[in-house]
C-alpha positions in Angstrom: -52.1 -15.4 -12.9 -49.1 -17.2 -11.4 -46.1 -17.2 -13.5 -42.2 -18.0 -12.4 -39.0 -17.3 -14.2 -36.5 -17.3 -11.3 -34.6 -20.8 -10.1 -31.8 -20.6 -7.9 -30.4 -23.2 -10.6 -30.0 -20.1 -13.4 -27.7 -18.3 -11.0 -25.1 -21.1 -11.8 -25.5 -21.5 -15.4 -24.9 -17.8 -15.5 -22.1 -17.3 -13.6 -20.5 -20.4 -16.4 -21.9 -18.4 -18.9 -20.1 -15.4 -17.5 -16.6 -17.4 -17.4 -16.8 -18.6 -20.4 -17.5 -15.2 -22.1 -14.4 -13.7 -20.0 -12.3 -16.8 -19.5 -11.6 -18.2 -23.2 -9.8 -21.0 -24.8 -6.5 -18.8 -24.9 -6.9 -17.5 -20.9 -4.5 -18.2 -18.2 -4.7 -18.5 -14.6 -1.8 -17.0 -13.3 -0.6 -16.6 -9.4 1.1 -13.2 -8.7 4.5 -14.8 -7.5 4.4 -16.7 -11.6 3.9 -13.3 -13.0 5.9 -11.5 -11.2 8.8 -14.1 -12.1 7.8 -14.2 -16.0 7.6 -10.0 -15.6 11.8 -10.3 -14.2 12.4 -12.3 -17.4 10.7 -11.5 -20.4 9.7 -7.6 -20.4 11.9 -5.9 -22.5 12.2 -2.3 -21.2 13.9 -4.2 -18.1 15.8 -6.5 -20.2 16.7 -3.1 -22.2 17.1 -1.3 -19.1 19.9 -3.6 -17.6 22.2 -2.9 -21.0 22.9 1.0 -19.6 24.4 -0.8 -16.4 27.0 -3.0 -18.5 27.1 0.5 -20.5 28.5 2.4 -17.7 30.8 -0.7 -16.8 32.4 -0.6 -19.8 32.5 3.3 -19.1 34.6 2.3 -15.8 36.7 -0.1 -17.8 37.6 2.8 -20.0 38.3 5.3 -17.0 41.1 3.1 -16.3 43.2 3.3 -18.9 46.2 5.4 -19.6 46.9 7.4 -22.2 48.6 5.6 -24.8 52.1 6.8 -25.7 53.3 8.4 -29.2 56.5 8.0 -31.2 57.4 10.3 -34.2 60.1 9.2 -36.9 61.4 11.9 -39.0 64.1 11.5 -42.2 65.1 12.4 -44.9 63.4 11.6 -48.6 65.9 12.0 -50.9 69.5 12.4 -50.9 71.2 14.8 -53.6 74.5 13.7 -52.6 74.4 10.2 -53.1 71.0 10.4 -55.4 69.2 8.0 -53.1 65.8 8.5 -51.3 65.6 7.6 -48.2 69.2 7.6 -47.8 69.1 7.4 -43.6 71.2 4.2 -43.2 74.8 5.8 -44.2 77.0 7.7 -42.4 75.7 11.3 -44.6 72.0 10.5 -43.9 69.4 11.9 -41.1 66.9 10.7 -39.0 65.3 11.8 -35.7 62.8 9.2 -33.3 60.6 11.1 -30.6 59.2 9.1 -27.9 56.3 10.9 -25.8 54.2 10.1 -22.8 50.8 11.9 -21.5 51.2 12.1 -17.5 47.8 13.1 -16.0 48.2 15.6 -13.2 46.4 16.7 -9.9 44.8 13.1 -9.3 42.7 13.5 -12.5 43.1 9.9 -13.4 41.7 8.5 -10.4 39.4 11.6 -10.3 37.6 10.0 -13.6 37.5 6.4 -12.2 35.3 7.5 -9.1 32.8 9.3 -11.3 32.7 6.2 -13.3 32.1 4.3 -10.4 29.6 6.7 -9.1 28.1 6.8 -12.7 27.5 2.9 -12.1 25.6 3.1 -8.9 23.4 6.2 -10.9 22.9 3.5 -13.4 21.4 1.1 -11.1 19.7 3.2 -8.9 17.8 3.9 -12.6 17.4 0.6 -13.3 15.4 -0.3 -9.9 13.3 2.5 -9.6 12.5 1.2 -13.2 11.9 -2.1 -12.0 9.5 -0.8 -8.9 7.6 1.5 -10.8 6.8 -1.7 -13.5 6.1 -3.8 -10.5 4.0 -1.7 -8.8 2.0 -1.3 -12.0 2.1 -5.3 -12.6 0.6 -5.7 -9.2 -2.2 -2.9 -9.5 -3.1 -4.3 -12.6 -3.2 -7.7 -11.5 -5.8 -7.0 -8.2 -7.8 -4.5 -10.8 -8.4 -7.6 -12.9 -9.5 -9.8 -10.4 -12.4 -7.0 -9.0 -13.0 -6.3 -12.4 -13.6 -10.0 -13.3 -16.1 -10.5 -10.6 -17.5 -7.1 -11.0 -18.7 -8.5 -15.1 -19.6 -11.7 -13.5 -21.9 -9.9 -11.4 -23.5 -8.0 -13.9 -24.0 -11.5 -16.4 -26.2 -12.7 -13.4 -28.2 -9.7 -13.4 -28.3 -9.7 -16.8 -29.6 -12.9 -17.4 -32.1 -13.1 -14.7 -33.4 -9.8 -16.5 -33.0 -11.5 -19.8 -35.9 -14.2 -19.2 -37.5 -11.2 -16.9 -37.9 -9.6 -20.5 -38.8 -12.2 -22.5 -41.5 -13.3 -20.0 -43.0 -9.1 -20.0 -42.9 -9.7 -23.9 -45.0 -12.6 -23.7 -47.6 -11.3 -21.0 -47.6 -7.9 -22.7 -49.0 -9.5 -25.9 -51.7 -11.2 -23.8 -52.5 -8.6 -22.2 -51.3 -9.4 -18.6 -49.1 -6.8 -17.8 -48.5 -3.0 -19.6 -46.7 -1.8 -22.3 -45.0 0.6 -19.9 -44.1 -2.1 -17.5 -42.2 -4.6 -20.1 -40.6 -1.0 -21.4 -38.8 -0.5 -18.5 -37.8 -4.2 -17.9 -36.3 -3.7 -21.2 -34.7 -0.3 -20.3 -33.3 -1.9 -17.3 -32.1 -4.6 -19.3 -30.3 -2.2 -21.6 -28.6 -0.1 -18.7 -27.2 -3.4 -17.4 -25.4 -4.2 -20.7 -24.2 -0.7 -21.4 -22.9 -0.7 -17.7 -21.2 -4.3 -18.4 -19.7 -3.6 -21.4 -18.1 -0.2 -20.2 -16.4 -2.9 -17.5 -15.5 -4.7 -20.0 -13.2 -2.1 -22.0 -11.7 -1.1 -18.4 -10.7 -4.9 -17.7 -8.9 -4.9 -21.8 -7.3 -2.2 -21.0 -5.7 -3.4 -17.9 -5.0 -6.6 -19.7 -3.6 -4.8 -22.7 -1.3 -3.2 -20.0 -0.6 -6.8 -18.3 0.2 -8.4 -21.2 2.7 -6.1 -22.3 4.3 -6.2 -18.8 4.5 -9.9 -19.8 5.4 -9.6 -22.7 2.6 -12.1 -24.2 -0.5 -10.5 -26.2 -1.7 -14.4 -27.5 -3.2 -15.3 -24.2 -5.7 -13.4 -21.6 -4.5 -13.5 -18.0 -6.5 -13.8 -15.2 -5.8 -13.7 -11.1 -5.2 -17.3 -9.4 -5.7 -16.0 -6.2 -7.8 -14.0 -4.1 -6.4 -11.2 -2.4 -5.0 -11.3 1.6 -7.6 -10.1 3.8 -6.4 -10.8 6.6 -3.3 -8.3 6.8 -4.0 -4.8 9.1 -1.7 -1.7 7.9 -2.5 -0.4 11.9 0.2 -3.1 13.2 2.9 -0.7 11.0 4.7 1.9 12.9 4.5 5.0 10.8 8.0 6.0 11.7 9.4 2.4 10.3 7.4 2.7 7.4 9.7 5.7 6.6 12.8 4.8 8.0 12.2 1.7 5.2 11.6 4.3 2.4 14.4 6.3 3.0 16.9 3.0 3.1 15.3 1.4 0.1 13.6 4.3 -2.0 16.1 3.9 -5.4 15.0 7.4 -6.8 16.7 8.7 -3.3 19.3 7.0 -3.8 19.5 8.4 -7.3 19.3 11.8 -5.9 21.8 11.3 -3.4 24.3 9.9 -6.2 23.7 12.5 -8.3 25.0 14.9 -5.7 28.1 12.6 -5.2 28.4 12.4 -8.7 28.5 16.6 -8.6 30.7 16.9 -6.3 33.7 14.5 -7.7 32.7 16.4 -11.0 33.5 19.7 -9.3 36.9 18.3 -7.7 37.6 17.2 -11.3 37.3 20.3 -12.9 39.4 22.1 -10.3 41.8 19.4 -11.3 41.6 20.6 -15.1 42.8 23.7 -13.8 46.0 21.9 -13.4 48.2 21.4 -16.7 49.0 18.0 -17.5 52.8 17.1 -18.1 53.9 15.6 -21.4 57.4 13.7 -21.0 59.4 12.4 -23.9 63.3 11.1 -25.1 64.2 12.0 -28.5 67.5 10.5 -30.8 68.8 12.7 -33.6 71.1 10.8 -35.9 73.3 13.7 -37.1 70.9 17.0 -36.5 72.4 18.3 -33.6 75.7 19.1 -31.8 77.1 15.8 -31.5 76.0 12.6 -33.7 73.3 10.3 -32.3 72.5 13.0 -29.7 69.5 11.6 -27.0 67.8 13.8 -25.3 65.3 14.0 -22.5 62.2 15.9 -23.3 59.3 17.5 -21.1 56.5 20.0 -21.9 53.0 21.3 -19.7 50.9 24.3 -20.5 51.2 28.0 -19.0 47.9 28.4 -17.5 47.9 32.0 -17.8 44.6 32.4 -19.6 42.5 29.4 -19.8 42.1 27.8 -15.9 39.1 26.1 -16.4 36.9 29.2 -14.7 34.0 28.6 -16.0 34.0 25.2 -16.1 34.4 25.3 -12.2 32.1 27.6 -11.5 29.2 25.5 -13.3 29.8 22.5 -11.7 29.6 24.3 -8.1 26.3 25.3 -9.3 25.4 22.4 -10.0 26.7 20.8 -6.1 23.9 23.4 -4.6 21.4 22.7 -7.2 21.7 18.8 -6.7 21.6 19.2 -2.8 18.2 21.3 -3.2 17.2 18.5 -5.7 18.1 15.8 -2.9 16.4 17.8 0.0 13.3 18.0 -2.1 13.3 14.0 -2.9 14.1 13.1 0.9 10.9 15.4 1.4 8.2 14.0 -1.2 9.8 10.5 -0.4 8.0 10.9 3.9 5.5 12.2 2.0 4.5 9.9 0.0 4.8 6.7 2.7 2.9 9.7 5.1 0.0 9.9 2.8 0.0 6.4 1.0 -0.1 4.7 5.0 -3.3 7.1 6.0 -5.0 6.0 2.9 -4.3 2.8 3.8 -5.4 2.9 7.0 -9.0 4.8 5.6 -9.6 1.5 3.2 -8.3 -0.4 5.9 -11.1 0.8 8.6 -14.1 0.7 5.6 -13.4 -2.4 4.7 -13.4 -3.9 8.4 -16.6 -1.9 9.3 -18.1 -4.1 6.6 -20.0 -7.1 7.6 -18.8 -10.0 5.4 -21.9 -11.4 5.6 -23.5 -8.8 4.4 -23.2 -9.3 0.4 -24.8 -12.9 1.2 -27.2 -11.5 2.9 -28.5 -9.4 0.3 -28.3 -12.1 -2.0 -31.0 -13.9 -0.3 -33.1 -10.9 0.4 -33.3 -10.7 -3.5 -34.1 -14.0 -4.3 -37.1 -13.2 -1.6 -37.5 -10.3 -3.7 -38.0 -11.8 -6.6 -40.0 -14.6 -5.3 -42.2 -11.8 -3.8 -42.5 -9.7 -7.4 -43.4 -12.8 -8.8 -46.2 -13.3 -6.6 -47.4 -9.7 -7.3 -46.5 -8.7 -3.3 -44.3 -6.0 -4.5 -44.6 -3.7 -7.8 -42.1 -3.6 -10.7 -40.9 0.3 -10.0 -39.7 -1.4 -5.8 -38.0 -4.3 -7.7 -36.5 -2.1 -10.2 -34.9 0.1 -7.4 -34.3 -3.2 -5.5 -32.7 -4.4 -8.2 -30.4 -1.2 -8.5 -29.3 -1.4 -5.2 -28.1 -4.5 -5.2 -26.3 -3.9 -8.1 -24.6 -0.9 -6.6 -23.8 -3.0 -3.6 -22.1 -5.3 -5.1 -20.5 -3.2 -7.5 -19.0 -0.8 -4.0 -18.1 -3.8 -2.7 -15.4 -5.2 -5.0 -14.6 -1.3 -5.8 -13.8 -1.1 -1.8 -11.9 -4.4 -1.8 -9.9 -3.4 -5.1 -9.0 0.3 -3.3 -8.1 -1.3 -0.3 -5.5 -3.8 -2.5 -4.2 -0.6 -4.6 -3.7 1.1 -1.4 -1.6 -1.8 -0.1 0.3 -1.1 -3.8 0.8 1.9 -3.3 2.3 1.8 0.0 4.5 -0.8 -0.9 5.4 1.1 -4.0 5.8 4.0 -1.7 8.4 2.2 1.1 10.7 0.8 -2.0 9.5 -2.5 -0.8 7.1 -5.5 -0.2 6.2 -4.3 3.1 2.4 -5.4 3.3 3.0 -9.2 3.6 0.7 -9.7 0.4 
């Protein structure tokens, strides 16, 4: 008995079938320069990230200003003499006025004002390895989504074509025509394929959970509008000027690097705190000293016999040598990094090219002749099932090569501090 349940026809209505299940009503289509630029403006921990910059603005602003001066009036309350209070106007009565002024010593003034300064280019340097680390995740996410779209698409054809596979065993088990054993495992294979699916599908919502808070947008599902460069080759980047790009545009070494600054002006400040400041003032007594309406010219500063800031010094010296290891250590996992991120790279790189393109069309065909040939009894149910495994695995290798090759290009960039892939 001749029977058919395969037209070449049901591998489009599938694959719809497939998009429609994925791709709803609420889905966009979204290129990777759009989201990237809706990323810059709507995520929030950026948009909250950029308010510690203005913070430590405001902090130089502050750093600027002197200390403000202070005035003192003294009188007197009450006059027994002339039973008046606050008798201070006539000849009898008493008053004093101090004016004094806080004079910062040792350069401490402008001491504060280049920590501030450093402070703001910490502050930034925070601020954009924040911004590469969410990028780099934005991008990751956006090539997993595309590999893990056409990996679910992949698996609805399979499914259906094992869908009318199983309905088709149902009816010729009943008649008799085939076993019980053989619509069993068309069944079983059937079941594997949907498990198998829908594990893909809670990997791609996760991803898009994590897209669409990088977006800031949970009402819509986002999808890749464009396939992924091919055509770029990581060999044609010089190793040495892949670091030499890290090293100029990693922001965490920068970080590290300001940090130390930072440590250092901190240290010079509190050798400056070893220094007293000096407190100058003028004072008027009305009739309270030697002569009436006596001025005089005031000036006071701290005896640093006990307190000279030793310990205060000593810490932040500590912490110049511990910043310096800290910036040695960053320099270090920063070649790293671009060292190991450009190798695995290069690995995906050479796979990927030592795979035919053809090949994934090729096997497409050989299982529609496969399928033609089950159908004609030429080939028995356990060789299609394993067939049909492998080609399932094939295709699933495939995108999972193409999708490592694209994070490897991620990560690279992420590792440099910058777009240096060309994709």
């Amino acid at each position: 008995m001749r029977y058919s349940f395969y037209k070449p026809c049901s591998i489009v209505l599938i694959i719809l079938y497939s998009a429609l299940q994925i791709v709803a009503q609420d889905t966009l289509r979204i290129p990777l320069p759009q989201a990237e630029a809706v990323f810059l403006n709507k995520n929030l921990e950026l948009l909250a990230g950029k308010y510690n910059i203005n913070i430590a603005e405001a902090q130089l602003i502050q750093s600027r200003l002197y200390a403000n001066p202070n005035i003192a009036f003294s009188g007197n309350i009450y006059n027994p003499d002339n039973k008046k209070f606050f008798d201070i106007g006539n000849p009898t009565g008493q008053y004093t006025v101090d004016v004094q002024q806080l004079i910062l010593l040792a350069g401490k003034r402008n001491k504060q004002i280049n920590m501030a300064k450093t402070n703001i280019a910490m502050t930034r340097n925070s601020f954009y390895d924040l911004l590469r680390t969410l990028r780099y995740t934005l991008r990751s996410d956006y090539y997993s989504l595309h590999y893990l779209h056409n990996s679910i698409a992949a698996y609805q054809l399979q499914i259906g074509s094992v869908e009318k596979l199983c309905d088709l065993f149902d009816q010729l088990q009943q008649k008799g025509v085939v076993t019980l054993k053989d619509a069993v495992r068309i069944k079983s294979l059937l079941y594997s394929l949907r498990t198998e699916q829908a594990l893909l599908r809670n990997t791609f919502n996760n991803t898009q959970a994590e897209l669409q808070l990088l977006l800031q947008d949970n009402e819509h599902v986002y999808l890749p509008d464009e396939k992924p460069a091919a055509a770029f080759s990581v060999s044609g980047l010089p190793l040495e000027s892949l670091i030499d790009t890290a090293l100029h545009n990693r922001e965490d070494l920068k970080l590290a690097n300001n940090t130390l600054l930072y440590d250092k002006q901190n240290y010079a400040y509190q050798k400056a705190l070893a220094v007293p400041d000096l407190t100058l003032g003028a004072q008027f007594d009305k009739r309270g000293s030697f002569v009436d309406n006596a001025t005089f010219l005031t000036m006071a500063i701290d005896l640093p016999f006990f307190n000279r800031n030793q310990g205060n010094i000593k810490a932040a010296d500590f912490s110049v040598q511990q910043s310096k290891l800290l910036a040695d250590r960053q320099k270090l996992q920063v070649e790293t990094e671009v060292r190991n991120a450009y190798s695995n790279a290069l690995n995906t790189d050479r796979l990927l090219k030592n795979i035919d393109p053809d090949f994934n069309n090729q096997f497409e065909q050989l299982l529609q002749s496969v399928m033609i040939n089950f159908e004609k009894k030429n080939i028995s149910l356990l060789d299609f099932t394993d067939f049909y495994e492998s080609y399932k695995q094939n295709v699933l290798q495939l995108n999972q090569i193409q999708n490592e090759r694209m994070q490897a290009l991620e990560t690279l960039n992420f590792a440099c501090g910058k777009i240096v892939t060309g994709n």
